[in-house]
N, C-alpha and C positions, 0 to 999 in steps of 0.2 A: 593465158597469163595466170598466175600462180602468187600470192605474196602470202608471208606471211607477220603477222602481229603479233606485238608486244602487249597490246592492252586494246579495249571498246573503242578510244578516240582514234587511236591507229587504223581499226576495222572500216570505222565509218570515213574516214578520210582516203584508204587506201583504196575502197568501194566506188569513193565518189571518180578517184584519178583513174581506176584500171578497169569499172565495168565488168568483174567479173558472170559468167556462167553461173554459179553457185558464189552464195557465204558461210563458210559453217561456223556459226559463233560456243561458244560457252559460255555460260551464263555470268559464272563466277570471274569475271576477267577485272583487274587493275583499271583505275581513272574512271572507266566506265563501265555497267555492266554490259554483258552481252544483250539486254534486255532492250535496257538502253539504246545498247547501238542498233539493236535492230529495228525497234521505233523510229530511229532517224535514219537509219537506209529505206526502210520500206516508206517513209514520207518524201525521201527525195528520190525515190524509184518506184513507184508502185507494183514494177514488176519484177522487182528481186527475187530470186528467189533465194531464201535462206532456211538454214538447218542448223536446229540449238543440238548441243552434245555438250551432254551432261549429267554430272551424278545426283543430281535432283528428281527425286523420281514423285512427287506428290502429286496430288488431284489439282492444286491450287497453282501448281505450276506449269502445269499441263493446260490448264487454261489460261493462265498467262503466255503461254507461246501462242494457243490459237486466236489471244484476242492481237497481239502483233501481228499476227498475219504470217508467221511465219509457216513453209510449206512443209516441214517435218522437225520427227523431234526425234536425236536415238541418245540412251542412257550409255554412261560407261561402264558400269557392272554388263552389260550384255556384252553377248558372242562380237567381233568387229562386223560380225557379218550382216546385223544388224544395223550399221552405220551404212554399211555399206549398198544395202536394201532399200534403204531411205535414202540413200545419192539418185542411186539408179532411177529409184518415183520418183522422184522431185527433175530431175530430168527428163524422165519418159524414156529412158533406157533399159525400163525392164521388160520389155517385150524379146522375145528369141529371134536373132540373126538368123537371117535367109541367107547362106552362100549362093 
């Protein structure tokens, strides 16, 4: 299941109704921040798994994601491949397919 958001309050409400696999929030989001909503996902889920994406690249932020608990962080100045790196671990998808 797939949805997407308009703003933080949308994340955490659309969280609550569909369960996703993964949340990947931005930080900077309308109503709410992404901060925000992830604080109130990961209190009504402990085991969310969420990923901040965002051009916040500071020390101070960096510790704000890991005191949320959230399970990766990618910037958007980086390669996508980088985003995409951080889906994979946060999944456990990054190990190589056996055919």
């Amino acid at each position: 299941m797939c949805a997407d958001v308009i703003n933080g309050k949308d994340a955490v409400e659309k969280t609550a109704e569909l369960k996703p696999d993964l949340v990947i929030l931005d930080i900077s989001m309308p109503v709410m921040s992404g901060l925000d909503a992830a604080r109130l996902i990961r209190t009504a889920d402990p085991n969310a798994k969420i990923v901040i994406f965002t051009m916040h690249e500071s020390q101070q932020v960096k510790d704000e994601i890991a005191r949320i608990g959230a399970h990766g962080h990618a910037v958007k100045s980086a390669p996508m491949k980088q985003l995409l790196e951080t889906i994979k671990s946060v999944l456990g998808t990054d190990k190589p397919r056996v055919n």
